[in-house]
Backbone bond lengths (Angstrom), bond angles and torsions (degrees), N, CA, C in turn:
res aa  C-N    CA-C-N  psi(-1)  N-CA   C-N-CA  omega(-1)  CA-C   N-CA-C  phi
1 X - - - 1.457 - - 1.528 110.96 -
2 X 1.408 104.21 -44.87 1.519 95.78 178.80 1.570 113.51 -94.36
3 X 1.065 136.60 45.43 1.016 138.67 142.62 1.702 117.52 -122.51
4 X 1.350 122.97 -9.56 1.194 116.08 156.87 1.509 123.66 -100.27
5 X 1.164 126.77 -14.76 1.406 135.50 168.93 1.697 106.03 -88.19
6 X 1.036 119.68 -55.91 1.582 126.12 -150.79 1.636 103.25 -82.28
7 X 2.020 121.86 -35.13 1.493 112.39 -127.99 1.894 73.98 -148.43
8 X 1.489 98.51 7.92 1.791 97.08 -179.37 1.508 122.98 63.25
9 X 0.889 118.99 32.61 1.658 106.73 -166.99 1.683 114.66 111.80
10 X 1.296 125.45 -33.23 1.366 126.21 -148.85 1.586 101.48 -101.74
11 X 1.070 114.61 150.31 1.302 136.61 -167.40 1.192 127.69 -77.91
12 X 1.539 122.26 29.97 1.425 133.15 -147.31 1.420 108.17 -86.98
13 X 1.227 121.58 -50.52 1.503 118.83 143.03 1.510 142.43 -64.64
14 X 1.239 127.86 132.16 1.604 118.28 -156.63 1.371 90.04 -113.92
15 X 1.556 146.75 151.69 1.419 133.83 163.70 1.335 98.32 -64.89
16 X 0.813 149.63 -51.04 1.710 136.44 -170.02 1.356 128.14 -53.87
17 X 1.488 95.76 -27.40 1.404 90.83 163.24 1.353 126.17 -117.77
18 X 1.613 115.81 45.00 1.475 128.22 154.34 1.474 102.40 -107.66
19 X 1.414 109.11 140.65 1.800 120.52 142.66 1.762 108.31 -121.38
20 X 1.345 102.80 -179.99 1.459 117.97 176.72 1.912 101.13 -74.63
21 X 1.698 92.75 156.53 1.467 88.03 -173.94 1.887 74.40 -137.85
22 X 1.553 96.58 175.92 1.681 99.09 176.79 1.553 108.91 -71.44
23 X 1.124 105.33 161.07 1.386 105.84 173.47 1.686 125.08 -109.67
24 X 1.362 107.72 -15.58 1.049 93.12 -166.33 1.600 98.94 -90.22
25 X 1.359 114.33 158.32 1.819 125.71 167.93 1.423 107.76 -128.21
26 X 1.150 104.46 130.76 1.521 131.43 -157.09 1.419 111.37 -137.88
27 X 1.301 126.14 114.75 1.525 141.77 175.97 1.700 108.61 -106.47
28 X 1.284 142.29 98.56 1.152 137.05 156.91 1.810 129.07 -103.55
29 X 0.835 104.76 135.69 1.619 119.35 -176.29 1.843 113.86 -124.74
30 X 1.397 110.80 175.77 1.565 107.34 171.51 1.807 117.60 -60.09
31 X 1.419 102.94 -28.36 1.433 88.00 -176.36 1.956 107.47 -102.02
32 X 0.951 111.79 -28.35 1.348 112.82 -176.25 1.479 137.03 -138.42
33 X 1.165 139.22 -169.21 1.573 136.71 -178.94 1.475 113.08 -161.03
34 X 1.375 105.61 119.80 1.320 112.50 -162.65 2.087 92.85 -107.75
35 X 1.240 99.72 116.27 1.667 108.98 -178.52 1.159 101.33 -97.20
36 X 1.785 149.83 145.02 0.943 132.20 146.04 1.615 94.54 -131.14
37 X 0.955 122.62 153.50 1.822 120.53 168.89 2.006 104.85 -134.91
38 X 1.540 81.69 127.76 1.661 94.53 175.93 1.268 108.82 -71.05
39 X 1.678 146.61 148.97 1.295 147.53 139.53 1.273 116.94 -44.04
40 X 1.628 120.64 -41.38 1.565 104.59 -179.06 1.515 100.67 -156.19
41 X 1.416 111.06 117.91 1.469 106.94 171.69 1.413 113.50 -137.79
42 X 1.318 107.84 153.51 2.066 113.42 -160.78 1.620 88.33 -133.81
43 X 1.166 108.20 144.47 1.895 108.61 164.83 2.199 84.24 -119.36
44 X 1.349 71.04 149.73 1.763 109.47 -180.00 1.529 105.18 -81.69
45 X 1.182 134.98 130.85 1.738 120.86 -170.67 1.066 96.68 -155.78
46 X 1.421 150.77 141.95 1.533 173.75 -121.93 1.419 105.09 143.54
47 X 1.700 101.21 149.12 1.154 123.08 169.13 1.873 111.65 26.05
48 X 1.369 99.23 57.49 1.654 124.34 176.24 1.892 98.87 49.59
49 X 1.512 113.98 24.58 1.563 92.61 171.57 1.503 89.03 -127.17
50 X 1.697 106.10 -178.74 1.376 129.12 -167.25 1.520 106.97 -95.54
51 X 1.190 147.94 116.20 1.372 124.65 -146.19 2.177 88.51 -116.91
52 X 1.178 88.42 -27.94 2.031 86.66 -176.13 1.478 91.03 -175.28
53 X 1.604 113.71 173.10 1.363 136.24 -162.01 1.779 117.85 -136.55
54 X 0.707 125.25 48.90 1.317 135.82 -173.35 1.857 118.53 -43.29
55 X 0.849 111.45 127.38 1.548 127.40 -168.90 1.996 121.35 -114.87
56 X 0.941 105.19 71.78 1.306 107.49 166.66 1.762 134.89 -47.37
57 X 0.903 132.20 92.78 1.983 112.43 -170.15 1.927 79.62 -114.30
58 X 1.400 97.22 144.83 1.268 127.82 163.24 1.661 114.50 -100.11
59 X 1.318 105.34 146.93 1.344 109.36 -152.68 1.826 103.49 -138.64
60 X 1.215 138.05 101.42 1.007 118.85 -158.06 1.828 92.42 -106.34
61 X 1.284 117.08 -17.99 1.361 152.97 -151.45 1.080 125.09 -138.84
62 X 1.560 132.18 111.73 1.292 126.26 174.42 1.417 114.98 -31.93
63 X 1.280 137.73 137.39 1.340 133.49 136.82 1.555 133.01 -105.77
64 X 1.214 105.83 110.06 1.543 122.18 -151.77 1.367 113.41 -55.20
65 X 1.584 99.36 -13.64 1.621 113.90 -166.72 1.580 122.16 -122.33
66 X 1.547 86.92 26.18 1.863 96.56 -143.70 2.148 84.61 -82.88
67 X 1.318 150.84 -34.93 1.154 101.69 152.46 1.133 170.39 26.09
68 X 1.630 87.61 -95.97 1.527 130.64 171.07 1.565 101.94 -56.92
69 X 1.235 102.39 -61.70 1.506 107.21 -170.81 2.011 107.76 -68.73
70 X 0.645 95.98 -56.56 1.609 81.51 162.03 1.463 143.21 -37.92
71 X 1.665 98.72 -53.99 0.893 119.59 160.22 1.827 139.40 -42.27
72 X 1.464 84.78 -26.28 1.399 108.85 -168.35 1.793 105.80 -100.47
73 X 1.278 106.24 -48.58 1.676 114.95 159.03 1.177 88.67 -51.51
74 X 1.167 150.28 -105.41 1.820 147.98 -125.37 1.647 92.16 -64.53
75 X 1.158 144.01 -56.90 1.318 135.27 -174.32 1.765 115.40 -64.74
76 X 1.216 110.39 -15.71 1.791 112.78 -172.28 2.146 83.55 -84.75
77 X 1.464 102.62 -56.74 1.748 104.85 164.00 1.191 120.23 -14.38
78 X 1.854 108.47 -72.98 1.466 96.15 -163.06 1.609 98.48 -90.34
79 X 0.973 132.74 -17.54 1.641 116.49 178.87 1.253 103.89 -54.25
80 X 1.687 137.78 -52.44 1.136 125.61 178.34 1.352 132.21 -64.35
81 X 1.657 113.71 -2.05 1.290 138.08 161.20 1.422 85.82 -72.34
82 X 1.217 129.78 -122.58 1.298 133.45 179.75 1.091 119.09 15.64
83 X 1.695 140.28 -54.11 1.192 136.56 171.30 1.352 118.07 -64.53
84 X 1.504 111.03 -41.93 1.246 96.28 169.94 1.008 144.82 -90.82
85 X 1.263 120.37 11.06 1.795 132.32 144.70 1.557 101.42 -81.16
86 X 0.882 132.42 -21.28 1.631 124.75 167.23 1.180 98.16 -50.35
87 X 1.131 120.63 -54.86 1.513 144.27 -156.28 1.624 112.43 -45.90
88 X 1.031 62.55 -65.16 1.962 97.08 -168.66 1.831 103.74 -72.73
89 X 1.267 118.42 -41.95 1.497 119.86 176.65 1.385 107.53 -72.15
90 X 1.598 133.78 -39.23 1.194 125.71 150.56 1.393 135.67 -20.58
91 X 1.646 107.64 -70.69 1.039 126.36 176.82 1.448 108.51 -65.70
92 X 1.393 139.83 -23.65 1.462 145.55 -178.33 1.804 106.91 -75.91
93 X 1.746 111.66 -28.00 1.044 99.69 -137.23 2.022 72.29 -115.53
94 X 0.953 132.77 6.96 1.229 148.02 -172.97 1.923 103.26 -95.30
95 X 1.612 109.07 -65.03 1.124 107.67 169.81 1.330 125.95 -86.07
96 X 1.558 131.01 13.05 1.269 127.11 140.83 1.660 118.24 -81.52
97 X 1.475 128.57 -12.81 1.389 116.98 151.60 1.480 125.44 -84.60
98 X 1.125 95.39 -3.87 1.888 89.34 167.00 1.513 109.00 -84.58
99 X 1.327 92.45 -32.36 2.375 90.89 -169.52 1.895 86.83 -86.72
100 X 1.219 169.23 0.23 0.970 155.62 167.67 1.352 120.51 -110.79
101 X 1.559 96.90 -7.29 2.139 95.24 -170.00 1.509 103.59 104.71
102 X 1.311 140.98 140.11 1.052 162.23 84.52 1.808 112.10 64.32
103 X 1.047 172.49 -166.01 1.207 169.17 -168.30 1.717 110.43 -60.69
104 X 1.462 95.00 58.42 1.591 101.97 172.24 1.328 77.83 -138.66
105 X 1.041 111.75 131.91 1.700 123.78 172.35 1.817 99.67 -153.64
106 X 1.758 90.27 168.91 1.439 86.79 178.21 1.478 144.61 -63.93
107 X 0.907 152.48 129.52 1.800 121.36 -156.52 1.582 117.93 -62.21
108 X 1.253 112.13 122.80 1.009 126.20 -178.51 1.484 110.41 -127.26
109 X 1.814 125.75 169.32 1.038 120.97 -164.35 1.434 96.23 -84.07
110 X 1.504 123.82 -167.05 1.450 121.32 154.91 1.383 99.02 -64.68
111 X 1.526 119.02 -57.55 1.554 113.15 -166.34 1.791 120.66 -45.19
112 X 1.180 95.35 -41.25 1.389 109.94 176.93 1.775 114.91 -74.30
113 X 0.763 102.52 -26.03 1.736 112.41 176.00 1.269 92.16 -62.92
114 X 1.764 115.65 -74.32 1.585 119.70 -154.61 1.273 117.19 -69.93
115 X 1.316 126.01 -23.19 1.461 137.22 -165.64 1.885 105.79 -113.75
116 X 0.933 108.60 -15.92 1.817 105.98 174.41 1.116 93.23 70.07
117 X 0.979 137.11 6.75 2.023 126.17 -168.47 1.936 97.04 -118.93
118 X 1.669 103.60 106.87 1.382 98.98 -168.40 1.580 106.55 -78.56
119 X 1.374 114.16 166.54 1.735 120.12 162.94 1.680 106.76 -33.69
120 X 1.370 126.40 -51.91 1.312 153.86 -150.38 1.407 101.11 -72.17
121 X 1.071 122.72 -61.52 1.847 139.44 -150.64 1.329 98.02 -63.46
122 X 1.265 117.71 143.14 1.657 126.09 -154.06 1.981 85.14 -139.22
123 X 1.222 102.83 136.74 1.626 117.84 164.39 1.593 103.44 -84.20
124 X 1.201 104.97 164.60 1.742 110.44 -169.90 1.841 92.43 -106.97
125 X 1.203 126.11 124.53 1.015 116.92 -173.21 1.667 123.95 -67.77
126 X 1.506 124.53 178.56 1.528 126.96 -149.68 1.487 91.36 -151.38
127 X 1.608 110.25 130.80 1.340 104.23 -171.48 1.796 88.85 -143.76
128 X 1.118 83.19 111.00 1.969 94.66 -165.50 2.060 93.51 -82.67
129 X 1.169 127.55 170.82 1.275 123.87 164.50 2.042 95.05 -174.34
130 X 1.318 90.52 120.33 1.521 104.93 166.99 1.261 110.73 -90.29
131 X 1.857 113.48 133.69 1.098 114.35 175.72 1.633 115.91 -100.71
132 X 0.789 144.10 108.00 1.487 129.98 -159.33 1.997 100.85 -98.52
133 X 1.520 117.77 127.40 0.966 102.36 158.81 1.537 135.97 -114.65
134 X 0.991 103.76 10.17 1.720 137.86 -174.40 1.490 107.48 -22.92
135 X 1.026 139.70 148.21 1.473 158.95 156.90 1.668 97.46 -48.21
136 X 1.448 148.58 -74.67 0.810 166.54 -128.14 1.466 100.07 -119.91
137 X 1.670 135.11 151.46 1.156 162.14 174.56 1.668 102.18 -50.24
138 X 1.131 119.82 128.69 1.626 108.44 173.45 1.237 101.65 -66.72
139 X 1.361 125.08 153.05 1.780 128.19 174.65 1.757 99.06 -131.79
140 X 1.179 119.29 1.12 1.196 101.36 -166.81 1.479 122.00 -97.44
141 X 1.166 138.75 172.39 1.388 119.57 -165.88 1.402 100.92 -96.27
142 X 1.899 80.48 148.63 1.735 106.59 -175.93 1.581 116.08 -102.07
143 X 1.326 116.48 23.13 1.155 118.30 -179.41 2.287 113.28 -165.82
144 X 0.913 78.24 161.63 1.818 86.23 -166.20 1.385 100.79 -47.84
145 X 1.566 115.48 -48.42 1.737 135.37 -160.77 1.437 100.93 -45.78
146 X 1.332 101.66 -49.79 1.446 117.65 -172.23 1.388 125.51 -51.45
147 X 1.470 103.90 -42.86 1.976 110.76 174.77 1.298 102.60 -98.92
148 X 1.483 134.43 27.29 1.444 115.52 172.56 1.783 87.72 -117.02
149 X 1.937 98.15 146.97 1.465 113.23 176.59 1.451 116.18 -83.52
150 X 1.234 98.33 115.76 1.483 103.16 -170.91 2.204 106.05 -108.40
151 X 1.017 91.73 126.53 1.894 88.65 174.32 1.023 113.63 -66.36
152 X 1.701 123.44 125.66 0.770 153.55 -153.97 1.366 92.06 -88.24
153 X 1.615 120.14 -63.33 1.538 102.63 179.14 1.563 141.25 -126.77
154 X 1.709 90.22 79.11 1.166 120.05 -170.84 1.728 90.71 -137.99
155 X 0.836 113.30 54.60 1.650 92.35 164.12 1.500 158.31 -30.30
156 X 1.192 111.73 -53.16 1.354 120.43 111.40 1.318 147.38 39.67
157 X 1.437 78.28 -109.27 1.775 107.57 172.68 1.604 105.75 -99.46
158 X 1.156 129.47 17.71 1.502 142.88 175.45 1.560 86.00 -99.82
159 X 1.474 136.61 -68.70 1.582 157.19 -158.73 1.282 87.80 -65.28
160 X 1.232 132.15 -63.43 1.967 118.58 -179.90 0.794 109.09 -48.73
161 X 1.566 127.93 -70.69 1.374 130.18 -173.68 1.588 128.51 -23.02
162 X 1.608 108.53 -52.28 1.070 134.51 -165.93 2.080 102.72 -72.62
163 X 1.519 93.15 -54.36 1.759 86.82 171.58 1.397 111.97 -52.94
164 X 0.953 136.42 -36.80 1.313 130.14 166.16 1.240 177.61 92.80
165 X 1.873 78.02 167.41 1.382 121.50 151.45 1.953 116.56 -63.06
166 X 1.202 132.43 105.44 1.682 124.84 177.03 1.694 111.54 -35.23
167 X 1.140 120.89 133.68 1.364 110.81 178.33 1.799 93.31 -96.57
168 X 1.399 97.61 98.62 1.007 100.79 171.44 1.666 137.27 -83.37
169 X 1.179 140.14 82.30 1.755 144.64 -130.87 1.339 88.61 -125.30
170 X 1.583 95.89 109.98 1.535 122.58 132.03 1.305 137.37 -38.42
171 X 2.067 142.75 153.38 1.179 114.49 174.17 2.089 79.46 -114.70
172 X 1.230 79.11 164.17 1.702 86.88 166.80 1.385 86.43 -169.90
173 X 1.835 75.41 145.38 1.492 101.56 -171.28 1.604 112.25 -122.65
C-alpha cells in the first residue's frame, strides 16, 4: 500500500524490512492522560536502525477532526522519541562524569546540558496515512488550516494568521 499509494509505484518500502511497532501513544501528567491507539503501525528498520514509522488509521466515517487527531498521534510519537534520547543522553552524559571526574563533561551547549536533547539527535520520521472507506466522498478537512476560524472580514489579519498558523496536511485515501 505504501508504495503504491504513498511513493507512486516505487519500491521504497521492502516487506522485509517492516515489523509491527506498538500502537498505542500515550501522554500522562498530574492532571490528565491523553490515550490515542493507531489501527496499524510498522517501523521501517535496516542495517539494525529504524529508518521511519508508518501509521495506518482506518476510517469507516468521516472524522471531522481527523487532522487534529493525527496530529496529536504523530506529536504524542515524537515526544516519546524525545524522551528517549533524553533518556539515553542522560545516562551517557552521567557515565562520562564518573570516568573523567565530576563537572568535566563533554562540551555541550547550555541547551544541550539542561534538556539532554543534543543539537545532533535526529527523530525517526512518522508517516501517518488515513484510509477512508466510507460509502460517501470524504468532505472533511485534510489539513489544520481548514478547522481554524479565520475572519472573514479582515483580510489582512485573515493573511497573517494564515502565515503562521503550520499548514498542517493530512493524506487520505
Amino acid at each position: 500500500f505504501m508504495n503504491a499509494v504513498c511513493f507512486h509505484g516505487r519500491q521504497v518500502v521492502k516487506p522485509e524490512e517492516l515489523s509491527e511497532a506498538s500502537a498505542p501513544f500515550l501522554k500522562a501528567d498530574r492532571e490528565a492522560v491523553v490515550e490515542r491507539i493507531a489501527d496499524v503501525v510498522r517501523k521501517q528498520t535496516g542495517d539494525g536502525s529504524v529508518y521511519a514509522i508508518y501509521v495506518m488509521e482506518n476510517q469507516e466515517t468521516v472524522d471531522y477532526r481527523m487532522p487534529v487527531r493525527v496530529m496529536l498521534e504523530e506529536g504524542l510519537s515524537y515526544d516519546k522519541q524525545v524522551k528517549e534520547i533524553e533518556k539515553k543522553n542522560k545516562i551517557q552524559k552521567q557515565q562520562t562524569e564518573k570516568s573523567i571526574g565530576i563537572g568535566e563533561t563533554e562540551k555541550l551547549t547550555d541547551g544541550e546540558f539542561l534538556t539532554n536533547f543534543r543539537k545532533t539527535d535526529r527523530l525517526i520520521p512518522i508517516y501517518t496515512t488515513v484510509i477512508y472507506w466510507g460509502d460517501k466522498e470524504w468532505d472533511g478537512a485534510t489539513s489544520l488550516r481548514e478547522l481554524v476560524n479565520l475572519p472573514e472580514e479582515d483580510a489582512v489579519l485573515r493573511e497573517e494568521l494564515l502565515k503562521r498558523i503550520p499548514d498542517y496536511q493530512i493524506q487520505v485515501y
